[in-house]
C-alpha positions in Angstrom: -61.8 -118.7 35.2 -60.1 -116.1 37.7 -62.9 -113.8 37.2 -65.2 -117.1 38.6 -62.6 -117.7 41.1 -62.9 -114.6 43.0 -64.3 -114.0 46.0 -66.0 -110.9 44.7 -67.7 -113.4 42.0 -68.5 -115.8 44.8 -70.3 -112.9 46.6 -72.5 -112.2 43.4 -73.2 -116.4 43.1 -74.8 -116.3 46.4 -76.8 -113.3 45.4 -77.8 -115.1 42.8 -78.9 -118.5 44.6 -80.7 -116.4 47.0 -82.9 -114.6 44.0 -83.6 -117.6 42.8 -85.0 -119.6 46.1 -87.3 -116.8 46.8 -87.9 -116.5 42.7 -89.1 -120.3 43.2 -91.5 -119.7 46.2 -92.6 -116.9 44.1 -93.7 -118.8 40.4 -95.3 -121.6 43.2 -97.6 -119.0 44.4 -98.1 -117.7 41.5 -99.6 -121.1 39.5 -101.7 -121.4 42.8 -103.2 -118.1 42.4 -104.0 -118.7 38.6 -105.3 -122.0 39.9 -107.4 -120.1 42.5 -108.1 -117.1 40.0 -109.8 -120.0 37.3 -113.1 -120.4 39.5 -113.7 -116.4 39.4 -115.9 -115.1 36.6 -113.9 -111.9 34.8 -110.3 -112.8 36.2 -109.2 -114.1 32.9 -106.7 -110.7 32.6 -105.7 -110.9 35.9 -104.9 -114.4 35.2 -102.6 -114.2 32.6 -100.6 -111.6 33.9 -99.5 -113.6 37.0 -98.9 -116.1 34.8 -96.6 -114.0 32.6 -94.9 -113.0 35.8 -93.9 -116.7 36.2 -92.9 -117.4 32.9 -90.4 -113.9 33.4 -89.3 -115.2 36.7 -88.7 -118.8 35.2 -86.4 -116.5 32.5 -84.3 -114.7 35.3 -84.1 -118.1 37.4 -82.3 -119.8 33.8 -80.4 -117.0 33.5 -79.0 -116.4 36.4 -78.1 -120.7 36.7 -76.5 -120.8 33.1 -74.5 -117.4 34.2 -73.4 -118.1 37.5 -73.2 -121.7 38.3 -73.2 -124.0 34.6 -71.3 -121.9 32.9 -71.3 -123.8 29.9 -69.0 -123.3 26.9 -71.6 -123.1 24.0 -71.9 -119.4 25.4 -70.0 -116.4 25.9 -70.4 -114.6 29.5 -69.9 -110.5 29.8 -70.4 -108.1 32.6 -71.9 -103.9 31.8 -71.2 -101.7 34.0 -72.5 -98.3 34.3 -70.1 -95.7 35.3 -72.5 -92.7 35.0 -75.1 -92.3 37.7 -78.2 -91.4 35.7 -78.2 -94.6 33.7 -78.8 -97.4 35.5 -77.1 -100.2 32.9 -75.7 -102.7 34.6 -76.1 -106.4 33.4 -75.0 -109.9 33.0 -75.7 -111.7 29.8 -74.7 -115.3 28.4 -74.4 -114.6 24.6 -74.9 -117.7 22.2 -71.8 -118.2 20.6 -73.2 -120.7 17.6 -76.9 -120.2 17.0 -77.3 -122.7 14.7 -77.0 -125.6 17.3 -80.1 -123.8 19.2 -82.3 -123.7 16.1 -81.5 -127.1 15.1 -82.7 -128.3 18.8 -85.3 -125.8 19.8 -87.4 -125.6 16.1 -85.9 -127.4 12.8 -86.4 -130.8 14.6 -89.8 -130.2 15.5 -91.3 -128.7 12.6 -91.9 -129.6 9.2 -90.8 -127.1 7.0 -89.6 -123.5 7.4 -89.6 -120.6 5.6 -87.1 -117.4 5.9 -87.9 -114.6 3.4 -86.2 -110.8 3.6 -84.3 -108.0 1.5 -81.5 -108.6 3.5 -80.6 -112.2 3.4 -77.3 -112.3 1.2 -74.1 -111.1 1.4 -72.7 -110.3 -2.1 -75.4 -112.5 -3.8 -74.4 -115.2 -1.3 -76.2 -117.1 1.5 -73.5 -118.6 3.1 -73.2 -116.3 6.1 -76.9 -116.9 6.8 -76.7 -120.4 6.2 -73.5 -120.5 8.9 -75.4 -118.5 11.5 -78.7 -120.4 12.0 -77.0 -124.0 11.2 -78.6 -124.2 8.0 -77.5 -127.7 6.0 -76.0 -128.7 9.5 -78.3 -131.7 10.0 -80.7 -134.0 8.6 -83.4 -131.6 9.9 -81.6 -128.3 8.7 -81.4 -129.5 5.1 -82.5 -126.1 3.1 -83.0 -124.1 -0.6 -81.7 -121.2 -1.1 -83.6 -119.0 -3.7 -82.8 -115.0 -4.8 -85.4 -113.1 -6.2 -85.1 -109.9 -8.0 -87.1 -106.9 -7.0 -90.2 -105.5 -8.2 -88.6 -102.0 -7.9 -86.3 -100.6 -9.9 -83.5 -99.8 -7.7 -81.0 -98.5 -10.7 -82.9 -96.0 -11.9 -84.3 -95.1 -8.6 -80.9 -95.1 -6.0 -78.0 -93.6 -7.0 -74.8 -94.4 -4.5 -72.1 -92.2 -4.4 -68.8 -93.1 -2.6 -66.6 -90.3 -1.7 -62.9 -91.0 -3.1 -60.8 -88.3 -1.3 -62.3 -89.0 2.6 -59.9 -89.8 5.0 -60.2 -93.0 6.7 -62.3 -93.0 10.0 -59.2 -93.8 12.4 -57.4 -90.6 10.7 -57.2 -87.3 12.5 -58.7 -85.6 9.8 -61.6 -87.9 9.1 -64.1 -85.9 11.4 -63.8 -82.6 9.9 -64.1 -83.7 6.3 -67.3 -85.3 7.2 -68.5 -82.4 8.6 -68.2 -80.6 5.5 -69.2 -83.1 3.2 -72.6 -83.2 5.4 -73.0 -79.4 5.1 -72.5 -79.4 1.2 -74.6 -82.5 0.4 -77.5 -81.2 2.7 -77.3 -77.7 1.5 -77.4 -79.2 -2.5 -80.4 -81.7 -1.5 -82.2 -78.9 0.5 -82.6 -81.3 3.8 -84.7 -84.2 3.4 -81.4 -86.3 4.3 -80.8 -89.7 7.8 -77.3 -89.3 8.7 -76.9 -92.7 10.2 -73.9 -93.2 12.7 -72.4 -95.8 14.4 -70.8 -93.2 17.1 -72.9 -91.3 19.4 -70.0 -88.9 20.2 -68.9 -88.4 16.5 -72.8 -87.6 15.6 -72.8 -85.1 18.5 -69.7 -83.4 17.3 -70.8 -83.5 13.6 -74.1 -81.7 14.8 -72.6 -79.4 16.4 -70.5 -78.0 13.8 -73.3 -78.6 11.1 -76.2 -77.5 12.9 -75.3 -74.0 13.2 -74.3 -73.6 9.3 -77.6 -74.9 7.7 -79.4 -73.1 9.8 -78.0 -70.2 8.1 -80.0 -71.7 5.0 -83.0 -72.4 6.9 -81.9 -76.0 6.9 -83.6 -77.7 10.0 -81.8 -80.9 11.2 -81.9 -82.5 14.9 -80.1 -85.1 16.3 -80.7 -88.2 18.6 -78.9 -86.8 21.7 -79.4 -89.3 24.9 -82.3 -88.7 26.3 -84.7 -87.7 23.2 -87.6 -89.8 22.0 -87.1 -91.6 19.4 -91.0 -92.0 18.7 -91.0 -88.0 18.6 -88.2 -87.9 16.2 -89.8 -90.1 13.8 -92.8 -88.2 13.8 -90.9 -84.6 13.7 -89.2 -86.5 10.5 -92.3 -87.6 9.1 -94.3 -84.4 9.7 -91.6 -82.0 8.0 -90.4 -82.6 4.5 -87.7 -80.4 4.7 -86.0 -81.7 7.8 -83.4 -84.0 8.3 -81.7 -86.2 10.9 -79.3 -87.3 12.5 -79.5 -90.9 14.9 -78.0 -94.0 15.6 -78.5 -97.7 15.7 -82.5 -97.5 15.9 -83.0 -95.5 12.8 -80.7 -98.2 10.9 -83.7 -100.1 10.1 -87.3 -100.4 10.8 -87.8 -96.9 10.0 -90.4 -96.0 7.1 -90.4 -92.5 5.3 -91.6 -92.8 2.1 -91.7 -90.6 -0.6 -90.5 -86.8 -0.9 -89.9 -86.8 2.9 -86.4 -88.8 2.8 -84.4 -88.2 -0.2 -80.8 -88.8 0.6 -79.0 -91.3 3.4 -75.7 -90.4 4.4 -73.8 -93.5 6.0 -70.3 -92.2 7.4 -68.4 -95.1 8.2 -69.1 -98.8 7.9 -71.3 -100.4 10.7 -68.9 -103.2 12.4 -69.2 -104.5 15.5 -66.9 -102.9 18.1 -63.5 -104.8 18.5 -64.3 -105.1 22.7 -68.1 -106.9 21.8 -67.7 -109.8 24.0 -69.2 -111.8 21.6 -66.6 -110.7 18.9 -64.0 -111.6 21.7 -64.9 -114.7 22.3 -65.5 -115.9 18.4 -62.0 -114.1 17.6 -60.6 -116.5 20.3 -62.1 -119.4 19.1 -61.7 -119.2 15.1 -59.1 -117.3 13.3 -62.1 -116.5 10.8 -64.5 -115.3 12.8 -64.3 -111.4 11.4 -64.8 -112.7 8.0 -67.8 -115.5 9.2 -69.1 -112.9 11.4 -68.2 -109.2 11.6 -68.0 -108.7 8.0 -71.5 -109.9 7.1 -72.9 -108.5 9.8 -71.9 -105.0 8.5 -73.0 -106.0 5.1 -76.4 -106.5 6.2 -76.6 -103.7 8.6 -75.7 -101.3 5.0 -78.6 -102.8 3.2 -80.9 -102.6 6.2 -79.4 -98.6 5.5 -80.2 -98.6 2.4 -83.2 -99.7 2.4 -84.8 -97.0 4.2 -84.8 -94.9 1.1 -86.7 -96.8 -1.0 -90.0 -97.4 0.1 -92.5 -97.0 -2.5 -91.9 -98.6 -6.7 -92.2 -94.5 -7.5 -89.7 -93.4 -4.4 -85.8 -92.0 -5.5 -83.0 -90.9 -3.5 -79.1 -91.1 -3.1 -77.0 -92.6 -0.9 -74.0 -91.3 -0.1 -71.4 -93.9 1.5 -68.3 -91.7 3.1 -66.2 -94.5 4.6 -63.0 -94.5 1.9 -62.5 -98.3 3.3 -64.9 -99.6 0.3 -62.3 -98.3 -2.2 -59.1 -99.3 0.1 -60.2 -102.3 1.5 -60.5 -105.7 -0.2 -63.6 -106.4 1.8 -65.1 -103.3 0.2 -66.9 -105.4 -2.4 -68.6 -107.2 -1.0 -70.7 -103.8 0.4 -71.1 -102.6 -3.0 -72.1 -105.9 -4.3 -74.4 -106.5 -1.6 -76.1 -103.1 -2.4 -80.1 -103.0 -4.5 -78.7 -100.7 -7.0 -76.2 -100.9 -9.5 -75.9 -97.1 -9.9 -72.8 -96.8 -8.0 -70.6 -93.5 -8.4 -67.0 -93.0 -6.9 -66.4 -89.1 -6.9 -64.8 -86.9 -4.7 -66.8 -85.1 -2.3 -66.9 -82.0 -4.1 -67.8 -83.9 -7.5 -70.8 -85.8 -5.1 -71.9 -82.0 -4.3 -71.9 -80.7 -7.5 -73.3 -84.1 -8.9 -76.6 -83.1 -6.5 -76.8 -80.0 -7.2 -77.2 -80.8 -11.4 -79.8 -83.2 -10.6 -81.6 -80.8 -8.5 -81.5 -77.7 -10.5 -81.9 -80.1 -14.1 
């Protein structure tokens, strides 16, 4: 409320208001123009573009009314600024607090039946998290069955996780140097072939910095999503070299297909949660004492299988997994990751007992 109350926030609520009366003028000339555009033969294109330039407009007109003037408490409201000249980043956003209540309004109501189906539904062979988030059982038109399949693939004698015992936590000084020579050992024993996936874009740059240089030594090729690179020509540098591996971030987390010989390990460092600062995270702390557990934690859970899952991609694909966040042992949340996981082939070892683990099924 002092943040509205500002002058400076007044300032950017006329801005707004002024964006949106020439944003008005704008989707009215636009549906006369589609009107006009429907007696000419071969403007059919042309048509649908304008009108997706209205429908956009419409969006940003919304937006800019549920951010700056309604304001209304179902959401949560954050500014991004960009401190650094070359990015342009700068936003406002309205963030759906509760989900569910959307769903229920916008689709269970008006449709008959619907069907959710993925590998990543359950936390610790539960649905309750997903059930929470999209208001599932929340209404007479929410009313759901839950079913858990098992795979076609056999994940235990295909995965093998390994958790490292003896890593420091990720908030201790000497985390970041242990991981840098757990990742040199396990890629030298796998021969490369191996997705580092961080959560940290300046841990991932120091890591690769240190461990660049020494498989090189080997002839071990690994690159790294630095700001700036494509992520398209990554994926097809991954895909096109067996040998090499990678490091990236959040859009190499899932979505990303290398089947076969080409991936054959996935390191996760530390446990994917949501930053403490995430406005959303903010804003659901404030408002329910057990909003890390209904939230946060799941979130993670699912991001790790989403992980996982890259490495199995194919019924005849293998690989390891290699989780070096200690909090799985330490924590009593820890669990529910393991439990969460496809395979039952889970191993806690030190990281030198992980190495030399490799390195026998290598060489056997």
């Amino acid at each position: 409320s002092d943040v509205r109350s500002s002058a400076t926030f007044a300032q950017v609520a006329s801005y707004g208001r002024a964006m949106t009366e020439a944003a008005e003028k704008l989707v009215r000339v636009c549906q006369e123009l589609v009107g006009y555009l429907e007696e000419l033969e071969g403007a059919a294109e042309i048509q649908r573009e304008i009108a997706s330039t209205a429908m956009e407009l419409k969006d940003q007109m919304n937006a800019a009314d549920i951010i700056l003037d309604r304001a209304p408490e179902t959401y949560a409201y954050a500014a991004t600024l960009s401190r650094k000249k070359d990015r342009v980043a700068e936003k406002l956003e309205a963030l759906l607090i509760n989900v569910g209540e959307a769903m229920n309004e916008t689709l269970f109501e008006r449709t008959h039946s619907t069907v959710f189906a993925s590998a990543t539904l359950a936390v610790d062979n539960k649905f309750d998290a997903f059930e929470s988030a999209l208001g599932l059982n929340a209404s007479e038109h929410s009313t759901c069955q839950m079913c858990k399949l098992d795979s076609s693939y056999d994940f235990d004698a295909h995965m093998t996780v390994y958790v490292a015992s003896d890593m420091p936590e990720p908030n201790e000084a000497a985390y970041l140097a242990a991981l840098q020579r757990l990742l040199v050992d396990v890629h030298r024993a796998q021969n490369g072939s191996m997705l580092t996936l961080f959560t940290n874009r300046r841990e991932m740059e120091r890591c690769f910095d240190e461990v660049q240089p020494q498989l090189k030594v080997d002839d071990l090729r690994v690159v790294c999503q630095k700001w700036g690179v494509s992520v398209k020509g990554l994926r097809d540098d991954f895909l096109a070299d067996e040998h090499l591996s990678l490091f990236a971030l959040k859009s190499f987390w899932e979505g990303f297909d290398a089947p076969g010989a080409t991936l054959k390990g996935v390191v996760i460092p530390k446990l994917p949660f949501a930053k403490p600062t995430d406005p959303l995270s903010c804003e659901r702390a404030a408002r329910d004492d057990q909003a890390w557990r209904r939230y946060v934690l799941p979130a993670a859970v699912l991001e790790t299988k989403q992980a996982a899952g890259r490495l199995i991609r194919k019924a005849d694909d293998t690989g390891v997994l290699i989780l070096a966040d200690r909090r799985l042992l330490t924590k009593s949340y820890g669990k529910a990751f393991l439990n969460s996981l496809p395979s039952r082939t889970i191993k806690v070892m030190t990281a030198a007992e992980i190495v030399a683990d490799l390195e026998r099924s290598n060489n056997g």
